[in-house]
C-alpha positions as CSV (number, residue, x, y, z in Angstrom):
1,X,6.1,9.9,6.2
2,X,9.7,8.3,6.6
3,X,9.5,6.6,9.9
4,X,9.2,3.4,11.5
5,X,5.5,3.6,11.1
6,X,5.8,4.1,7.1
7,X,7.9,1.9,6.9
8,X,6.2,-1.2,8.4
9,X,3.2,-0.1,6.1
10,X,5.6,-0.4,2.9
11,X,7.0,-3.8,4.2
12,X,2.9,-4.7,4.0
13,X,2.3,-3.5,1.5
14,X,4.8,-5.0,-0.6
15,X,4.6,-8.2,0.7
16,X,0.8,-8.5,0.2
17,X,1.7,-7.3,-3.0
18,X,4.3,-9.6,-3.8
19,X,2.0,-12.6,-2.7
20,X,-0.5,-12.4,-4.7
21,X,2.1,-12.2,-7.5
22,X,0.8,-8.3,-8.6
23,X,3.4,-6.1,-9.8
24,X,3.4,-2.7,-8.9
25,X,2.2,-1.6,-12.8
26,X,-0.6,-3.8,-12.1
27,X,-1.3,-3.0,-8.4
28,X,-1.2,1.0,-9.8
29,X,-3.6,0.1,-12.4
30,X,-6.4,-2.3,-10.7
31,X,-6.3,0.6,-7.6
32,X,-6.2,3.9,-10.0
33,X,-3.2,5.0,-7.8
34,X,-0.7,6.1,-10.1
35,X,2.9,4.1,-10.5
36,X,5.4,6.6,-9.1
37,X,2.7,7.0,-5.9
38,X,2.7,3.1,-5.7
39,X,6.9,3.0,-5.6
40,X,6.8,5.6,-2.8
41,X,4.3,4.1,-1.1
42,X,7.1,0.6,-1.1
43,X,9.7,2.6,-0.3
44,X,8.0,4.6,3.1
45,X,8.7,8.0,1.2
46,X,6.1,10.6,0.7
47,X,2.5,10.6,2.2
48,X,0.0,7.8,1.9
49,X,-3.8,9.0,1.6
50,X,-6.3,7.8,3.3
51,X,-8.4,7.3,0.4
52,X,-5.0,6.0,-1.8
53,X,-4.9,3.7,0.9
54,X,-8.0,2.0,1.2
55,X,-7.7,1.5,-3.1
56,X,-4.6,-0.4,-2.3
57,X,-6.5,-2.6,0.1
58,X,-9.3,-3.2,-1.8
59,X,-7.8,-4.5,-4.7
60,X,-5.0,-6.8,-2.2
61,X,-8.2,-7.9,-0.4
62,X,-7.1,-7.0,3.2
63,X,-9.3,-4.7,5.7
64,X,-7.6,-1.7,6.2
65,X,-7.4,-2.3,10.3
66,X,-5.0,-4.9,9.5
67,X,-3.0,-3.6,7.0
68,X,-2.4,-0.6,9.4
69,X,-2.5,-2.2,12.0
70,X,-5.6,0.1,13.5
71,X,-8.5,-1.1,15.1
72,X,-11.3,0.4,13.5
């Protein structure tokens, strides 16, 4: 998943992340995605699941369109 397209989702991510004042320990627990998964995630390495990826959203309180950026 290392493009410009992972990526822009990390920068999201972690910015969402960041201000809500989560770490990523916390984000990994509150979601049930585990830590290292989380760190890849941040970093645009690796592959995001749909279903790890809506976990992450729920507990940042974004819709998933805008996190992604698709209009669902």
């Amino acid at each position: 998943m290392e493009n410009d397209e992972a990526l822009k989702l990390a920068y999201k991510i972690k910015f969402e992340r960041n201000k809500r004042n989560i770490s990523q320990e916390e984000l990994a627990d509150l979601s049930g995605v585990s830590i290292s998964t989380i760190k890849n995630i941040e970093r645009g390495i690796g592959n995001i699941t749909v279903k790890n990826l809506c976990k992450i959203a729920k507990i940042l309180e974004l819709d998933l369109g805008i996190l992604t950026n698709f209009k669902l």
